[in-house]
KEROPA-875239 format. One record per residue: residue in three letters; x, y, z of N, C-alpha, C, CB in turn; chain. Coordinates in nm, 4 decimals, padded with zeros to 6 digits, always signed. Atoms other than C-alpha are relative to their C-alpha. Glycine has a CB too. Example, Ala and Ser with C-alpha at 12.3 -4.5 7.8 and 13.67 -1.06 7.14 Angstrom:
BEGIN
  residu      n_px      n_py      n_pz     ca_px     ca_py     ca_pz      c_px      c_py      c_pz     cb_px     cb_py     cb_pz  chaine
     ala  +00.0890  -00.1190  +00.0000  +01.2300  -00.4500  +00.7800  +00.0900  +00.1200  +00.0000  -00.0992  +00.0027  +00.1246       A
     ser  -00.0820  -00.1190  -00.0060  +01.3670  -00.1060  +00.7140  -00.0770  +00.1090  +00.0730  +00.0414  +00.0462  -00.1415       A
//
This chain:
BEGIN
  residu      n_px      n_py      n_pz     ca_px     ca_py     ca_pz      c_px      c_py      c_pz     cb_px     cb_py     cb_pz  chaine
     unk  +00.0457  +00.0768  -00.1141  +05.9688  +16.8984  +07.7939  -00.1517  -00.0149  -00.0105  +00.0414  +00.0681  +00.1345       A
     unk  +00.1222  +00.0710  -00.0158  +05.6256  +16.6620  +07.8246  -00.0731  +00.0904  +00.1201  +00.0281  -00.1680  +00.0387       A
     unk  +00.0571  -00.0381  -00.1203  +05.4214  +16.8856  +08.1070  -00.2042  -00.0452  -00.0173  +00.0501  +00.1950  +00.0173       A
     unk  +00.1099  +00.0376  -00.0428  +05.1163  +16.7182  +08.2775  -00.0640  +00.0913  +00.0548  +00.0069  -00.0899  +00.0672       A
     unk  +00.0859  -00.1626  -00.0822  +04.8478  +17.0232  +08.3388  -00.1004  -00.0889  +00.0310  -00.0664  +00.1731  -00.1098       A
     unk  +00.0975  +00.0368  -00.0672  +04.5647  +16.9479  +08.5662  -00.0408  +00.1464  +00.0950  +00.0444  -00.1381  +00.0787       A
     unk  +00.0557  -00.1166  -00.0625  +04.3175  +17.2017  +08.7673  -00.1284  -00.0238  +00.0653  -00.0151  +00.1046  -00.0948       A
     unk  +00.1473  +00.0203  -00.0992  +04.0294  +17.1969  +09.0001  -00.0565  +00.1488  -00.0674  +00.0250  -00.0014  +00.2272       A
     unk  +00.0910  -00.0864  +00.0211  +03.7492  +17.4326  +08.9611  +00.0527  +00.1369  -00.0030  -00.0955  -00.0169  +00.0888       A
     unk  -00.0644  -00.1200  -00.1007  +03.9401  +17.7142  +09.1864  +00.0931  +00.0150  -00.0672  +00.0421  -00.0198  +00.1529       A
     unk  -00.1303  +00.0060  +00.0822  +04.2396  +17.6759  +08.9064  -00.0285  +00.0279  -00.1672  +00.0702  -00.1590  +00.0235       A
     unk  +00.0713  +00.0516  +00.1450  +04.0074  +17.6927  +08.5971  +00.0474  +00.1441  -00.0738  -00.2101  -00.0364  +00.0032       A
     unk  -00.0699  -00.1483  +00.0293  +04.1037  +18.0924  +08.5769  +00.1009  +00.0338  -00.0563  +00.0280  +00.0604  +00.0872       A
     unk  -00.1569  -00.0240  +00.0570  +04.4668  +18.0348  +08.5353  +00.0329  -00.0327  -00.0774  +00.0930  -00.0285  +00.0439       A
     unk  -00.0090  +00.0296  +00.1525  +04.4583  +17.7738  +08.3211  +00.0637  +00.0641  -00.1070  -00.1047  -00.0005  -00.0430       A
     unk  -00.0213  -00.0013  +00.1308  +04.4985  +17.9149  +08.0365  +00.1495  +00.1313  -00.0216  -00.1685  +00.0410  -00.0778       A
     unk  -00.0632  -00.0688  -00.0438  +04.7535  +18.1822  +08.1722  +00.1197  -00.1004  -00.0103  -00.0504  +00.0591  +00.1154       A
     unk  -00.1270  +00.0255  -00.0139  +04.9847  +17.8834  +08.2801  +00.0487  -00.0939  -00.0908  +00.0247  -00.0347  +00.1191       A
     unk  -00.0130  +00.0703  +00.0726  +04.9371  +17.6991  +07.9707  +00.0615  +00.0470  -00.0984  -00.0860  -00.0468  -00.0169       A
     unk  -00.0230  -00.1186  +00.0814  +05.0152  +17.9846  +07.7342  +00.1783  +00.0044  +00.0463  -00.1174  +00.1557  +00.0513       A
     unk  -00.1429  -00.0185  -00.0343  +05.3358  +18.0247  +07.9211  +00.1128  -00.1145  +00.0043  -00.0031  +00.0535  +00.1247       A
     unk  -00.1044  +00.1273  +00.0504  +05.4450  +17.6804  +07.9357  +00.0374  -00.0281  -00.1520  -00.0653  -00.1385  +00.0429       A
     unk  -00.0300  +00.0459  +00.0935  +05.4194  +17.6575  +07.5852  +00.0960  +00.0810  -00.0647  -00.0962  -00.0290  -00.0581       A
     unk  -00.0971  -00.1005  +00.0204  +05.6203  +17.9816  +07.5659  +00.1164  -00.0606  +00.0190  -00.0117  +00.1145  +00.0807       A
     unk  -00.0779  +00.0592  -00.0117  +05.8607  +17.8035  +07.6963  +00.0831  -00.1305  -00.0652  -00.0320  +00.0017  +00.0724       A
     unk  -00.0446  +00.0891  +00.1188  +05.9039  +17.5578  +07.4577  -00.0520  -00.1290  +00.0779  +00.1831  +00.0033  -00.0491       A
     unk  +00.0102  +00.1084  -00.0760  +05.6990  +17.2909  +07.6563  -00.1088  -00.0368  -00.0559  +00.0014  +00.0099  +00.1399       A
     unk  +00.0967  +00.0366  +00.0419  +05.4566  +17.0584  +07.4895  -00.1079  -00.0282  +00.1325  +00.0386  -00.1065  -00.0884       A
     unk  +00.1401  +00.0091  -00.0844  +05.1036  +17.0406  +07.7251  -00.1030  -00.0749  +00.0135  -00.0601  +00.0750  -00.0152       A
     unk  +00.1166  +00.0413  -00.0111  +04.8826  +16.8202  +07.7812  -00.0954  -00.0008  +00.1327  +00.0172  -00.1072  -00.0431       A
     unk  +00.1043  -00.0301  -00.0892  +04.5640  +16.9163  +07.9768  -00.1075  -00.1022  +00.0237  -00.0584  +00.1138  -00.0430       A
     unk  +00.0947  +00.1342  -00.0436  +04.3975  +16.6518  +08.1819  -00.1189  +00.0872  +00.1056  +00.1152  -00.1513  +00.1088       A
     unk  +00.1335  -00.1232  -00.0449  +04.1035  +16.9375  +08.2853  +00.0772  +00.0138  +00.1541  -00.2247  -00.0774  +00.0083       A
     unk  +00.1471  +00.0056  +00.1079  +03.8730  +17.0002  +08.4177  +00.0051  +00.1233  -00.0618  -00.1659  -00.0137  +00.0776       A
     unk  +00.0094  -00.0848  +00.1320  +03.7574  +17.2470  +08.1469  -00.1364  +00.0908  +00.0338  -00.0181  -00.1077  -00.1556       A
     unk  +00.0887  -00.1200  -00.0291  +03.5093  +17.4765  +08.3705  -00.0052  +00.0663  +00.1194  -00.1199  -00.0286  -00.0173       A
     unk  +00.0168  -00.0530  -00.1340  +03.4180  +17.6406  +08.6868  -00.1028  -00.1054  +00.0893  -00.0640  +00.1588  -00.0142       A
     unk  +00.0850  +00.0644  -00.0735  +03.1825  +17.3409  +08.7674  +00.0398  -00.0678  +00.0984  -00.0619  -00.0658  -00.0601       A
     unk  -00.0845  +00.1000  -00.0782  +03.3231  +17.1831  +09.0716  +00.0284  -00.1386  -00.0001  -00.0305  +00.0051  +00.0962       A
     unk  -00.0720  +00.1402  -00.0251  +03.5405  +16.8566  +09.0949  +00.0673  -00.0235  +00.0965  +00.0799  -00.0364  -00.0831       A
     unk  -00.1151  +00.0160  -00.1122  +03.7384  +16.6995  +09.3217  +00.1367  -00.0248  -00.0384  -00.0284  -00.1108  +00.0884       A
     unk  -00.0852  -00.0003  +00.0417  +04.0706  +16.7553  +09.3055  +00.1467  -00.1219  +00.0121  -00.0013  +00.1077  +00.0305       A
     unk  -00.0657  +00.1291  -00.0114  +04.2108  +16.4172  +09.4312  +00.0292  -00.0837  -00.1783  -00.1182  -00.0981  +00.1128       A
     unk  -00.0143  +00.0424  +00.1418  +04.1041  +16.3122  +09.0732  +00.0636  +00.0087  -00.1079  -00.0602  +00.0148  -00.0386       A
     unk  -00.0903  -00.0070  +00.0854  +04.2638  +16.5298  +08.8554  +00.1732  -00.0216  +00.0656  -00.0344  +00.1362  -00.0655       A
     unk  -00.0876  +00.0549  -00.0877  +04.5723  +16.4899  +09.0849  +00.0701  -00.1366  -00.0543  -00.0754  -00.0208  +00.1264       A
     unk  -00.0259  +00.1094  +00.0700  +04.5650  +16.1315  +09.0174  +00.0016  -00.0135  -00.1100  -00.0508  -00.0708  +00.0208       A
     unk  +00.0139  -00.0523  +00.1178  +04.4982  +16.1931  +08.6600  +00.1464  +00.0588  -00.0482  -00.1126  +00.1023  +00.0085       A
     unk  -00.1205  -00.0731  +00.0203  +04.7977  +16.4304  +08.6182  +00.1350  -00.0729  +00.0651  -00.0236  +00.1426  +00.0620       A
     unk  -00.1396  +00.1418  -00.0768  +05.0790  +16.1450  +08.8419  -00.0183  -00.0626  -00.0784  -00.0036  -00.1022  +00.1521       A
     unk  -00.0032  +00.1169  +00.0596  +04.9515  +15.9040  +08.6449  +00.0898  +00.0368  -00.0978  -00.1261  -00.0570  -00.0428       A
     unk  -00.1438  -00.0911  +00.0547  +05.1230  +16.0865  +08.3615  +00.0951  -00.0275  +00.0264  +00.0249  +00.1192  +00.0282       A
     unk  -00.1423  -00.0099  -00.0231  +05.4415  +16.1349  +08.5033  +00.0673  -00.1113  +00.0606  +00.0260  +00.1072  +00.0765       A
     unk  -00.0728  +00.0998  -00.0115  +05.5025  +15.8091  +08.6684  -00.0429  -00.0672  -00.1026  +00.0003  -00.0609  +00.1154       A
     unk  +00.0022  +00.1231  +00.1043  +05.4111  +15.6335  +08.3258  +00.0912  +00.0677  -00.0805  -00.1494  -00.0501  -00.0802       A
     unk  -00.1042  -00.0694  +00.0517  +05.6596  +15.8478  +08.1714  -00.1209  +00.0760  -00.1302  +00.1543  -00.1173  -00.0539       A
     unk  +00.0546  -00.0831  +00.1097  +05.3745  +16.0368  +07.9096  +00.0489  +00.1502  +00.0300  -00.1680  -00.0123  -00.0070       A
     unk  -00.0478  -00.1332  -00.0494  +05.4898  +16.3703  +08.0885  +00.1403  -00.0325  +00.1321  -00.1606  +00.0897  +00.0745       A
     unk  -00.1048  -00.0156  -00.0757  +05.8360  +16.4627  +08.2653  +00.0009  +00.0241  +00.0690  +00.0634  +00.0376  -00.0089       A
     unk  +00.0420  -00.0791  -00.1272  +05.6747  +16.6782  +08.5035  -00.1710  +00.0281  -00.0062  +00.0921  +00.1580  +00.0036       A
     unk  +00.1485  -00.0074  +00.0090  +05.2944  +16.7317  +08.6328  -00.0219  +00.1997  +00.0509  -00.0852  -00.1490  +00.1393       A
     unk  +00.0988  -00.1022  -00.0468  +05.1413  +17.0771  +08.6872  -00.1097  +00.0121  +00.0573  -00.0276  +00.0484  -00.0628       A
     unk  +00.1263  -00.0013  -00.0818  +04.8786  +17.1508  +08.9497  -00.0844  +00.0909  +00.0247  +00.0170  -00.0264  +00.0993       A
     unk  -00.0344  -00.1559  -00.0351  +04.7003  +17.4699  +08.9774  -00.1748  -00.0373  +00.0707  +00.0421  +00.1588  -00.1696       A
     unk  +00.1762  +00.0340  -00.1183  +04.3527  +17.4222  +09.2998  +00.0044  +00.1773  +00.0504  +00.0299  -00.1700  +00.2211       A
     unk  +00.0246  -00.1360  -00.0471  +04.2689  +17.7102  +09.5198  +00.1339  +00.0674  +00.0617  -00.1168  -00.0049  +00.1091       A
     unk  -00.1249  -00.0813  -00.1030  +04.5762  +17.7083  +09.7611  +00.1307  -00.0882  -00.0804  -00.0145  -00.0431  +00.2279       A
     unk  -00.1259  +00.0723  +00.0760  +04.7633  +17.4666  +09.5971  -00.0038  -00.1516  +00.0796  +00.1742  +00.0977  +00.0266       A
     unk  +00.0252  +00.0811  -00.1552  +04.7625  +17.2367  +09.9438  -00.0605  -00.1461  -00.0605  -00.1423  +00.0965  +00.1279       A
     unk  +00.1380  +00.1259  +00.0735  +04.4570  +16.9735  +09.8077  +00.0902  -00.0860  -00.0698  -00.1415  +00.0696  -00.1392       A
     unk  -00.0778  +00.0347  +00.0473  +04.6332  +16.9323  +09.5393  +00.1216  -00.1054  -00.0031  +00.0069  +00.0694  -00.0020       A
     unk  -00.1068  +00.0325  -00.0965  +04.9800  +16.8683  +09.6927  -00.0354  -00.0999  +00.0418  +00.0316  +00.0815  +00.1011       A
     unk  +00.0434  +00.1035  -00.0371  +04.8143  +16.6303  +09.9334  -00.0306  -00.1069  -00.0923  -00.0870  +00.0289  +00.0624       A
     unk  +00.0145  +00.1361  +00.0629  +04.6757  +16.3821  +09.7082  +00.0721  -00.0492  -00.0798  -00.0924  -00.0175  -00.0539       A
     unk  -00.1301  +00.0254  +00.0940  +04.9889  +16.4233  +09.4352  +00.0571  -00.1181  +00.1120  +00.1243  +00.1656  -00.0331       A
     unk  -00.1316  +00.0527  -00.0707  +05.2079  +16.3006  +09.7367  -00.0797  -00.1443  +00.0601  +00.0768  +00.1269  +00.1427       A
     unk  +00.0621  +00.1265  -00.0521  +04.9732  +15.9759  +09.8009  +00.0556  -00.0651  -00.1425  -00.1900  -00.0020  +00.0422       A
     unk  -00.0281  +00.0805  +00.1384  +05.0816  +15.8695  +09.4467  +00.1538  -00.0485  +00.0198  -00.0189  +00.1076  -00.1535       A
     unk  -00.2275  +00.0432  -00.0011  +05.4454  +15.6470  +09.4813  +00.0398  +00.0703  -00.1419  +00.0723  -00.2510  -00.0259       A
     unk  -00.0673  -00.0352  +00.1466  +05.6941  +15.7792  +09.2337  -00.0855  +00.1399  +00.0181  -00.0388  -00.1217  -00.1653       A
     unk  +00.0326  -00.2004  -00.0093  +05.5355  +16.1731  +09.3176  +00.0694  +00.0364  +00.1324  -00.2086  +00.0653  +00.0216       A
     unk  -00.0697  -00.0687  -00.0947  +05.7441  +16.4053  +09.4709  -00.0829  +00.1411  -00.0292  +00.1741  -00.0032  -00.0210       A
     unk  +00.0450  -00.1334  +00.0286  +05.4998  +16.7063  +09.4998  +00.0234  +00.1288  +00.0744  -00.1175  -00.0096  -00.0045       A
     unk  -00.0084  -00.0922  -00.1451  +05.5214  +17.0566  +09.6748  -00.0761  +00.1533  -00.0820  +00.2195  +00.0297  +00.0784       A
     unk  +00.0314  -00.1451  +00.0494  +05.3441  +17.3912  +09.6433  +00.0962  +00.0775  +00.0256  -00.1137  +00.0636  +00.0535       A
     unk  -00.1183  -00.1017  +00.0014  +05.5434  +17.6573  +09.5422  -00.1146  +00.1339  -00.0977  +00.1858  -00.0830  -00.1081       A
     unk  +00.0688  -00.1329  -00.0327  +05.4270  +18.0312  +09.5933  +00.1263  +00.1140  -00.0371  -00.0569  +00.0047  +00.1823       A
     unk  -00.1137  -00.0997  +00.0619  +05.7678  +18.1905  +09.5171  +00.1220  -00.0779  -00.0582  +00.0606  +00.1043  +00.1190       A
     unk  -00.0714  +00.0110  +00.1038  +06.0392  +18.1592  +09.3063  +00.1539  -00.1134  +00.0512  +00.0292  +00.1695  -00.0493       A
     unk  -00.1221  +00.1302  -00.0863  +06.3163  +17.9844  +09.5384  -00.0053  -00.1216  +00.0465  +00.0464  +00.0275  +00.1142       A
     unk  +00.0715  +00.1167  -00.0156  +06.0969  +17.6799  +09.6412  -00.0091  -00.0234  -00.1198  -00.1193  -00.0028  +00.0701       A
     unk  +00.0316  +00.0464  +00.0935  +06.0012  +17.6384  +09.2757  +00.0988  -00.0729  -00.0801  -00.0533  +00.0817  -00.0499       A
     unk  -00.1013  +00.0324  +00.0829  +06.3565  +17.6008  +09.1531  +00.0632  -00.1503  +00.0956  +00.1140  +00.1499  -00.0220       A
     unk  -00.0442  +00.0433  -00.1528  +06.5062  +17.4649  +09.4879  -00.1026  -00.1988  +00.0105  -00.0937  +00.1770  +00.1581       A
     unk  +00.1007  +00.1326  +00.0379  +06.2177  +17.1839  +09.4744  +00.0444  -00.1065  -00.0023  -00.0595  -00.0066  -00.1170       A
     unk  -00.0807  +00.0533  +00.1192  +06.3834  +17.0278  +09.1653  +00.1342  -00.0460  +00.0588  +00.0236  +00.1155  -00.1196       A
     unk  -00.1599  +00.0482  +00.0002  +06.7503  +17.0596  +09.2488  +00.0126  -00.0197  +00.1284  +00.1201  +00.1029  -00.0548       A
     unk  -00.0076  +00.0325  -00.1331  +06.7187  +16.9692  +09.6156  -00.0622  -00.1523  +00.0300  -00.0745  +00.1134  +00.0778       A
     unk  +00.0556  +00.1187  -00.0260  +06.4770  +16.7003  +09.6112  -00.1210  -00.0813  -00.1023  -00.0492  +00.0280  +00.1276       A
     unk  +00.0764  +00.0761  +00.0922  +06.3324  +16.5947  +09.2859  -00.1129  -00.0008  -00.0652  -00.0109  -00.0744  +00.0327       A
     unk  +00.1374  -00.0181  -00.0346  +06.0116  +16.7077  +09.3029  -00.0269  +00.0144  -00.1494  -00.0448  +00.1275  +00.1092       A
     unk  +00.0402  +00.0085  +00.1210  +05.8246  +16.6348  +08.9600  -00.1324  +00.0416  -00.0052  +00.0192  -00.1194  -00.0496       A
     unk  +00.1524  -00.0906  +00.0312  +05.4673  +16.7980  +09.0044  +00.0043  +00.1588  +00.0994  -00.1703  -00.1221  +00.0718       A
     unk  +00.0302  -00.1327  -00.0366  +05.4685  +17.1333  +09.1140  -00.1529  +00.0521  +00.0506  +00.0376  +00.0710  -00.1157       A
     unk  +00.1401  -00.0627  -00.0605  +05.0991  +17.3076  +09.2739  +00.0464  +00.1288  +00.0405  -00.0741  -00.0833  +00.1345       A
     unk  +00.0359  -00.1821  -00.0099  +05.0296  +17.6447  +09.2527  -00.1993  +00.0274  +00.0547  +00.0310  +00.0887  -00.2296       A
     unk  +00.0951  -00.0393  -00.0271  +04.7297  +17.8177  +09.4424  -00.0303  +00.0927  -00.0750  -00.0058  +00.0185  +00.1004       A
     unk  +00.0537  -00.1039  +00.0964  +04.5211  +18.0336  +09.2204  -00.0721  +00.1191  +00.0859  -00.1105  -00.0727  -00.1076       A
     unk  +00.0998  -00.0992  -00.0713  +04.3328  +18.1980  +09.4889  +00.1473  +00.0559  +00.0921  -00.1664  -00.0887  +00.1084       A
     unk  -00.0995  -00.0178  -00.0644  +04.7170  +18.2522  +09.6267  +00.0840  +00.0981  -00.0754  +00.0557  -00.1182  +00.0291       A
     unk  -00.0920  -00.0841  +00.1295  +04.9372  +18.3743  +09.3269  -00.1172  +00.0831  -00.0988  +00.1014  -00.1386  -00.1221       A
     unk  +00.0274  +00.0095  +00.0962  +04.8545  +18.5428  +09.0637  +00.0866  -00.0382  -00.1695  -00.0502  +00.0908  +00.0260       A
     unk  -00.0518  +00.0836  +00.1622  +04.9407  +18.4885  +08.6354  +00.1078  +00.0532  -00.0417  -00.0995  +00.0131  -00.1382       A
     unk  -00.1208  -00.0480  +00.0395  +05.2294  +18.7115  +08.6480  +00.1441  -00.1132  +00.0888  -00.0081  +00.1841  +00.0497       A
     unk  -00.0931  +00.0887  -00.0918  +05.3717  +18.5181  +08.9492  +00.0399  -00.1060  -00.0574  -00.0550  -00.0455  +00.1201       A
     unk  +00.0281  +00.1078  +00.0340  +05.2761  +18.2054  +08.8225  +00.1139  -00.0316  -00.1489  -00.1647  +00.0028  -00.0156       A
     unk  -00.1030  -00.0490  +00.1307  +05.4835  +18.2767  +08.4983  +00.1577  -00.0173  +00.0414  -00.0254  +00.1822  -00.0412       A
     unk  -00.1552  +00.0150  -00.0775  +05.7925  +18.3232  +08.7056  +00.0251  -00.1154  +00.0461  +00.0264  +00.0843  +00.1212       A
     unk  -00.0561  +00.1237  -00.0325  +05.7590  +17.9854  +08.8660  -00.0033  -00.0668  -00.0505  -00.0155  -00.0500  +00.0700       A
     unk  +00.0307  +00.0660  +00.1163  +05.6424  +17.8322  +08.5933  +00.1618  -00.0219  -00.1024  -00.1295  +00.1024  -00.0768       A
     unk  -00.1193  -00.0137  +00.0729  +05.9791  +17.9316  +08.4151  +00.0810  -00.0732  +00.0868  +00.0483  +00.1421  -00.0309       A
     unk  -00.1076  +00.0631  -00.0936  +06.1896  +17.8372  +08.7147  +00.0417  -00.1605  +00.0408  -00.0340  +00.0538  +00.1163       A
     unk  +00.0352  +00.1381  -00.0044  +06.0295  +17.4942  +08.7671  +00.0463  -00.0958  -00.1205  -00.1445  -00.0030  +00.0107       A
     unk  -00.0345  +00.0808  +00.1367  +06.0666  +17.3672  +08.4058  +00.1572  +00.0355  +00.0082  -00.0898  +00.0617  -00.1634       A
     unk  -00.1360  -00.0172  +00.0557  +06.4192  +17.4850  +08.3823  +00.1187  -00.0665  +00.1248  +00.0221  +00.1831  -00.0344       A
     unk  -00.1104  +00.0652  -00.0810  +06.5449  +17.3452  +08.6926  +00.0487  -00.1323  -00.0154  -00.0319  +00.0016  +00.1208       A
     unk  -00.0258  +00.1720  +00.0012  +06.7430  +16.9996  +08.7202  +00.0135  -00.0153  +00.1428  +00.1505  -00.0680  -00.0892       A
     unk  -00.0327  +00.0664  -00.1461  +06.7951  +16.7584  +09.0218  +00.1837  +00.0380  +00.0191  -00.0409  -00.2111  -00.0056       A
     unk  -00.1593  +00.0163  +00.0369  +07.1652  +16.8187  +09.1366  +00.0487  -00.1332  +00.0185  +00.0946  +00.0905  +00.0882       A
     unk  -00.1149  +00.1083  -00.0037  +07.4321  +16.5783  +09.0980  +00.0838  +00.0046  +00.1368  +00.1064  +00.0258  -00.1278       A
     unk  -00.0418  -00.0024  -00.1481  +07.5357  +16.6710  +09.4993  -00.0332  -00.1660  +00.0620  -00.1024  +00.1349  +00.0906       A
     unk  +00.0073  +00.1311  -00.0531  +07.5884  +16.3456  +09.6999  -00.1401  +00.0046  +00.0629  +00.1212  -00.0364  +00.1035       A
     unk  +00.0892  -00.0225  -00.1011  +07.3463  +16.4638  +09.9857  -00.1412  +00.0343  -00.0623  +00.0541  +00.1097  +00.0904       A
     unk  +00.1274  +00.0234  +00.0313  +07.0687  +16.5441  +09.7953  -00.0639  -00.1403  -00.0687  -00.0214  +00.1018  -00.0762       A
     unk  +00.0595  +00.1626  +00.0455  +07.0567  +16.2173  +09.5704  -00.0196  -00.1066  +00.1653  +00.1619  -00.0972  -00.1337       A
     unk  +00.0187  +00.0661  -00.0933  +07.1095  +16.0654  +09.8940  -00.1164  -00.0018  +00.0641  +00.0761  +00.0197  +00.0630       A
     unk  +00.1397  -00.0499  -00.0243  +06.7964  +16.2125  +10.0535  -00.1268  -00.0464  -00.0507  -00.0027  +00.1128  -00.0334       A
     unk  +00.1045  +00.0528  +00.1255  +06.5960  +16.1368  +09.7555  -00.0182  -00.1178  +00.0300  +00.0458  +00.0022  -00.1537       A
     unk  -00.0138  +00.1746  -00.0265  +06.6833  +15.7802  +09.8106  -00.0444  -00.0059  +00.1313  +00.1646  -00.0786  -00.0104       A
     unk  +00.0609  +00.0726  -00.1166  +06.5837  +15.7882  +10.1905  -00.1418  +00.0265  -00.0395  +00.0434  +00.0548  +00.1570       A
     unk  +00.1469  -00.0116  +00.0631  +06.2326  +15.9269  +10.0496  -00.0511  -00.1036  -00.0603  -00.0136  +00.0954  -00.0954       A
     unk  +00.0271  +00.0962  +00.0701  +06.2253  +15.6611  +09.8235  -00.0278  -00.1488  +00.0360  +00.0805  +00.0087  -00.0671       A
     unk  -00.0045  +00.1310  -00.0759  +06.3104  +15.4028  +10.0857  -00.1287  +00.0433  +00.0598  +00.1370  -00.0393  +00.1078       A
     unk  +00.1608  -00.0545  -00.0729  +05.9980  +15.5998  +10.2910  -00.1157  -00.1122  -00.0825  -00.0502  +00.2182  -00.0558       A
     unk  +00.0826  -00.0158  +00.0821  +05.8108  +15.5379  +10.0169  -00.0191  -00.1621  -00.0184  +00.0427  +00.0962  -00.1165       A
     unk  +00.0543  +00.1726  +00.0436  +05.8245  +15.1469  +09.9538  +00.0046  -00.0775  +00.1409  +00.1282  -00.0996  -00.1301       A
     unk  -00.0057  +00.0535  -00.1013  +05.8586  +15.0821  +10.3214  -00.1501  +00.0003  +00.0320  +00.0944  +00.0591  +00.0869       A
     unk  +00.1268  -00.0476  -00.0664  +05.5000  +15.2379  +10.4102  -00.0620  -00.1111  -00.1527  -00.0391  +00.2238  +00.0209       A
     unk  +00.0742  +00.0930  +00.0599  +05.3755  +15.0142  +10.0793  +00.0214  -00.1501  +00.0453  +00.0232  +00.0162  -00.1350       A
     unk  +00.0178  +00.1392  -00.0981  +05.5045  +14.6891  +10.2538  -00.0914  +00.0037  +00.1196  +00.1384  -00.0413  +00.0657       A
     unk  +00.1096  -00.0134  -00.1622  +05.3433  +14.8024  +10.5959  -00.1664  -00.0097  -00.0486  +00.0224  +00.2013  +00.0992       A
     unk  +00.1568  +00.0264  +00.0531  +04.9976  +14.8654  +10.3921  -00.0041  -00.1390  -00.0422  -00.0504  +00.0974  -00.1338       A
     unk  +00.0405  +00.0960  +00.0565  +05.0497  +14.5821  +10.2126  -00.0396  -00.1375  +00.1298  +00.1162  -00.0239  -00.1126       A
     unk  +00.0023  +00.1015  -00.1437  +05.0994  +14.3311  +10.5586  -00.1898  +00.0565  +00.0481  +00.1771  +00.0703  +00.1687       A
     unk  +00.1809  +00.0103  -00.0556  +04.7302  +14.4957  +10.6781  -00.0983  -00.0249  -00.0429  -00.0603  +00.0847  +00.0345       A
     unk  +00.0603  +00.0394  +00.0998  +04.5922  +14.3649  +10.3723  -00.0654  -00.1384  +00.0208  +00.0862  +00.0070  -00.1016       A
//
């Protein structure tokens, strides 16, 4: 699996913790930074790391900010992102096979690299289910999702 890594300043620590492990996993990586402790904003890499995954270069995006939250937020402004922070191991999987969710966010100042490892594993290995009610779901999200781009688009 293609995984989209991205990190704010507050994420620059783990890095290399949750990169190491994805690749353990048998997951090719590509890291769209940033690549220090100098602060950025994390809307950017965010966008940066969706872009990715809705152009199909990565299957799934990785997020790792302070709380995770930031992150999260600006993933879920991107159509075609289903994001959510996940802090333990039943959200991380659950996500995936409930509702699709293709970028994951992890807080660094929240978890730490052992945790992170565990969801890290859980996340990549989960699928969406084949249950009526969740594809269904997905699809009212989806309807969400191009309804609120007609409404923007009309105030245009």
């Amino acid at each position: 699996m293609k995984i989209a890594l991205g990190n704010d300043h507050c994420g620059f620590a783990m890095k290399a913790h949750v990169m190491d492990k994805l690749k353990s996993l048998g997951c090719e990586v590509v890291d769209y930074g940033c690549h220090s402790t100098e602060p950025v904003d994390f809307p950017d890499i965010s966008r940066t790391v969706c872009d990715a995954v809705r152009s199909g270069q990565a299957e799934r995006g990785v997020l790792v900010c302070g709380t995770g939250v930031g992150a999260a937020i600006a993933a879920n402004k991107i159509p075609g992102i289903r994001a959510a922070v996940c802090h333990d191991v039943h959200s991380a999987h659950q996500c995936v096979e409930h509702d699709d969710v293709n970028v994951m966010c992890m807080g660094a100042q929240i978890i730490g690299p052992w945790l992170a490892g565990d969801l890290l594993e859980v996340f990549i290995t989960a699928r969406f289910s084949t249950e009526k009610p969740f594809r269904r779901r997905v699809q009212k999200l989806h309807e969400m999702e191009l309804q609120a781009a007609r409404e923007l688009k009309e105030q245009i």
